[in-house]
C-alpha positions in Angstrom: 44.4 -43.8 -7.6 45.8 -43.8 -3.9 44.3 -41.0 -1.5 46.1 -40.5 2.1 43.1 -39.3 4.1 42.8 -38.9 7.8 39.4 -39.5 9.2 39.1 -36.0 10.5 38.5 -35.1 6.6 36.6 -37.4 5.6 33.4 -35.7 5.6 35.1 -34.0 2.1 35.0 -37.3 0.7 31.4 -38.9 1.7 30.8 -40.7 -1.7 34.3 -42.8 -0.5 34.2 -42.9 2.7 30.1 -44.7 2.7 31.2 -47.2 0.1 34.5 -47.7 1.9 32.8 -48.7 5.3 30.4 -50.5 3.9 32.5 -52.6 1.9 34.5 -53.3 5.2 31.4 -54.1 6.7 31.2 -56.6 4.0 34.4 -58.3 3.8 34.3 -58.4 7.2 30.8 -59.0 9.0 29.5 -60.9 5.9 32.7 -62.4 4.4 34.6 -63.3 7.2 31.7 -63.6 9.6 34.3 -62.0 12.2 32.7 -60.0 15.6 32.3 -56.8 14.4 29.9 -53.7 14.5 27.7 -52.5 11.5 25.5 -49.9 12.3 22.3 -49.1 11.1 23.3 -47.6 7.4 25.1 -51.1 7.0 29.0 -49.5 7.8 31.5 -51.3 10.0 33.4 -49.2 12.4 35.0 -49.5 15.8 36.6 -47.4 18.0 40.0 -46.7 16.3 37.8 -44.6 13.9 36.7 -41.9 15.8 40.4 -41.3 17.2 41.5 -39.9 13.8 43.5 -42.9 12.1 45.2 -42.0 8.5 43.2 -44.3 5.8 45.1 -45.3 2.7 42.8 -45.9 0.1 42.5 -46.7 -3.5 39.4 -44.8 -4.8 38.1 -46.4 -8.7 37.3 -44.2 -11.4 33.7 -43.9 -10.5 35.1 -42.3 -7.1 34.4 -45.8 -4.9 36.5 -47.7 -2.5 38.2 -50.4 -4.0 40.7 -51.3 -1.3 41.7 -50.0 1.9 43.6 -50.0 5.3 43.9 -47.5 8.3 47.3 -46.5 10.4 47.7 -45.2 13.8 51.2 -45.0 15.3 51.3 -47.7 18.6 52.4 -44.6 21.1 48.6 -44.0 21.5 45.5 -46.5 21.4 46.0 -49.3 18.9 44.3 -52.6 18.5 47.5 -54.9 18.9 48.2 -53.6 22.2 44.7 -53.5 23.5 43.3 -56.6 22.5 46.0 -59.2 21.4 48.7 -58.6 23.7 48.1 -62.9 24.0 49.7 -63.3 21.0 52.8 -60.9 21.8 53.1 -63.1 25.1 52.0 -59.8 26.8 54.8 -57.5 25.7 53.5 -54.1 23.9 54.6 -53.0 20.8 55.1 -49.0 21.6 57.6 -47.2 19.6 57.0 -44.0 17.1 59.0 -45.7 14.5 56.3 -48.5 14.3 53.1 -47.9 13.4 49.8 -50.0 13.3 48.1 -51.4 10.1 44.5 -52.7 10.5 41.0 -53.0 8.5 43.0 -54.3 5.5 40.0 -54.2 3.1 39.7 -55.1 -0.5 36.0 -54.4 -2.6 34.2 -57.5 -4.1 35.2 -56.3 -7.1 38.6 -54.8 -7.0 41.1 -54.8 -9.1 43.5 -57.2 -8.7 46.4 -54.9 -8.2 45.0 -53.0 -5.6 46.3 -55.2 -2.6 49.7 -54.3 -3.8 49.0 -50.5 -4.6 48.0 -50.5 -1.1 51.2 -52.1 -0.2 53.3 -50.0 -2.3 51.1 -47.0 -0.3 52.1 -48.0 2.9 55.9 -48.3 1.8 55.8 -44.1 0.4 53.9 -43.8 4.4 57.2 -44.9 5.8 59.2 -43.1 4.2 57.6 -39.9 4.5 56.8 -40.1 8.1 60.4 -42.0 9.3 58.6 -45.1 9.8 60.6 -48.3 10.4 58.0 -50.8 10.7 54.7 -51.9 10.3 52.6 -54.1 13.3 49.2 -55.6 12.1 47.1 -58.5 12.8 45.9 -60.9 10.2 44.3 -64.5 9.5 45.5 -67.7 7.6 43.9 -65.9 4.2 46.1 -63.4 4.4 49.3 -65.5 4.1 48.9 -66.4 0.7 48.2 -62.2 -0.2 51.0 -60.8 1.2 53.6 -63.3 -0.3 51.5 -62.9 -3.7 52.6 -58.8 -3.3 56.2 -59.6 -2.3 55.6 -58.4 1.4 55.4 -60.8 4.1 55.8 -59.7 7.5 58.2 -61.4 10.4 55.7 -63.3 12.4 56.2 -62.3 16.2 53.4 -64.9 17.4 50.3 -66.7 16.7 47.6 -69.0 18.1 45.0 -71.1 16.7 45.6 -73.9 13.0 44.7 -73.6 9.9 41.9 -71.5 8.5 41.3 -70.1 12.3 45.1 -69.7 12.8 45.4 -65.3 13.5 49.6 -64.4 13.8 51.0 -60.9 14.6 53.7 -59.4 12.0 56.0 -56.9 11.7 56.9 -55.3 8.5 60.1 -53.6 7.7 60.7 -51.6 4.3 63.5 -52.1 1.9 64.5 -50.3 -1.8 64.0 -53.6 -3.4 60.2 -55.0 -1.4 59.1 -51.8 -2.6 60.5 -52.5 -6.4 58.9 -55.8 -6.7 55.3 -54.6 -5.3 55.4 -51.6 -7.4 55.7 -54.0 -10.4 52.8 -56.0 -9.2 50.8 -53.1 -8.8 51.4 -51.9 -12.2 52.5 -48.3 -10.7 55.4 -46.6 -11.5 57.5 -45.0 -8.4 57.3 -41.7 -9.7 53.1 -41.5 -9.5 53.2 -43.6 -6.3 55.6 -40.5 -5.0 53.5 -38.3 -6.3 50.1 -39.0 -5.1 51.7 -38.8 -1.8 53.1 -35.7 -2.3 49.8 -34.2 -3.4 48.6 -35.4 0.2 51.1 -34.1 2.0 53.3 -32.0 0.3 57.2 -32.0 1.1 56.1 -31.6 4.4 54.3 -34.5 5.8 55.7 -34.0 9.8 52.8 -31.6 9.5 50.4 -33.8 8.1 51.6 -36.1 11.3 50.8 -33.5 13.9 47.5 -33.5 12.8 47.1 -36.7 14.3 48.1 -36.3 17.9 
C-alpha cells in the first residue's frame, strides 16, 4: 500500500523509513555507482532530507520499502534549481504549482507494479494539493520506465549520450495518464483516493502547511 509521509513523522515509521534509506543507498551508491552519501548505518541521505520533504512510498506487507520518491515544492530549496540549473540553461524553475520529484527509488525486489503505483501516487499528490506539474531529474534508464507506466515527462534539457545522458522533465497530469497507470499498477482509483485520504483527510492544504 501507498503511505504519504513527511519526514518530520518518520520517526513513527522506523521499520520503513531504515529499509527505505538503505535501499536508496543501494540503488543508488551501489547500483548506480552515482556520488552520493551513505552514512555509517549504510543509509543514503542528503540535505533535502532534513528540510522536511513529503515521501511517497509503497510499504510491502512485511512493513518494508518497496519503492519510493520524495517531493518538495520549487518555492524553497530544491535540487533542480541548486545544482542543475546547466541543464535548464540557467533559468529556475520556481512556481507553487510545480513541485519537485527526486530519489525515485525502487527495492531489489519490488514488485513490478510499484513504479506505476508510485506514479499513480504522485498524480492523487496533484490533485489534492493543486499541483500542475512535476520537475525531476533522471538518467537514460529511466526513459524506458516512465514510457513502460504511461508517463513521460516534456524534456526541458539535457546533456551528456547514451547510458551517461541525465535530461530535466516536466510532468503534467491528465484524467486519462492517470487511467492508463492506474491499470498498470493493478490499483483501482477508488483505493488510490483512498489511501490518500487516510493521509490527509479532505483537507490536505493543512497537510501542506506543515511543510513550510
Amino acid at each position: 500500500m501507498i503511505r504519504y509521509i513527511y519526514a518530520n513523522d518518520l520517526h513513527n515509521f522506523p521499520k520503513l523509513a531504515r529499509s527505505m534509506f538503505l535501499d536508496r543507498a543501494d540503488q543508488f551508491k551501489t547500483r548506480l555507482n552515482w556520488e552520493v552519501s551513505v552514512d555509517e548505518n549504510g543509509e543514503e541521505r542528503d540535505e533535502y532530507d532534513a528540510i522536511n520533504p513529503l515521501y511517497v512510498i509503497w510499504e510491502k506487507s512485511d512493513g518494508t520499502h518497496g519503492g519510493s520518491m520524495r517531493l518538495l515544492p520549487t518555492t524553497g530549496d530544491c535540487m533542480v534549481n541548486d545544482h542543475f540549473l546547466d541543464l535548464t540553461d540557467g533559468v529556475k524553475i520556481q512556481s507553487p504549482i510545480i513541485w519537485e520529484c527526486t530519489r525515485f527509488c525502487l527495492s531489489r525486489d519490488a514488485d513490478p507494479r510499484t513504479a506505476a503505483a508510485l506514479m499513480l501516487a504522485g498524480g492523487e499528490v496533484m490533485k489534492g494539493f493543486g499541483v500542475e506539474h512535476y520537475v525531476g531529474v533522471f538518467d537514460a534508464r529511466m526513459v524506458r520506465i516512465y514510457r513502460m507506466i504511461g508517463s513521460s515527462p516534456e524534456i526541458l534539457g539535457a546533456s551528456g549520450e547514451g547510458r551517461e545522458k541525465i535530461s530535466v522533465g516536466l510532468w503534467s497530469y491528465s484524467q486519462e495518464a492517470g487511467s492508463a497507470v492506474a491499470r498498470r499498477a493493478g490499483i483501482s482509483p477508488e483505493l488510490s483516493r483512498h489511501w490518500f485520504e487516510r493521509a490527509f483527510g479532505q483537507a490536505p492544504q493543512l497537510a501542506l502547511a506543515r511543510s513550510a
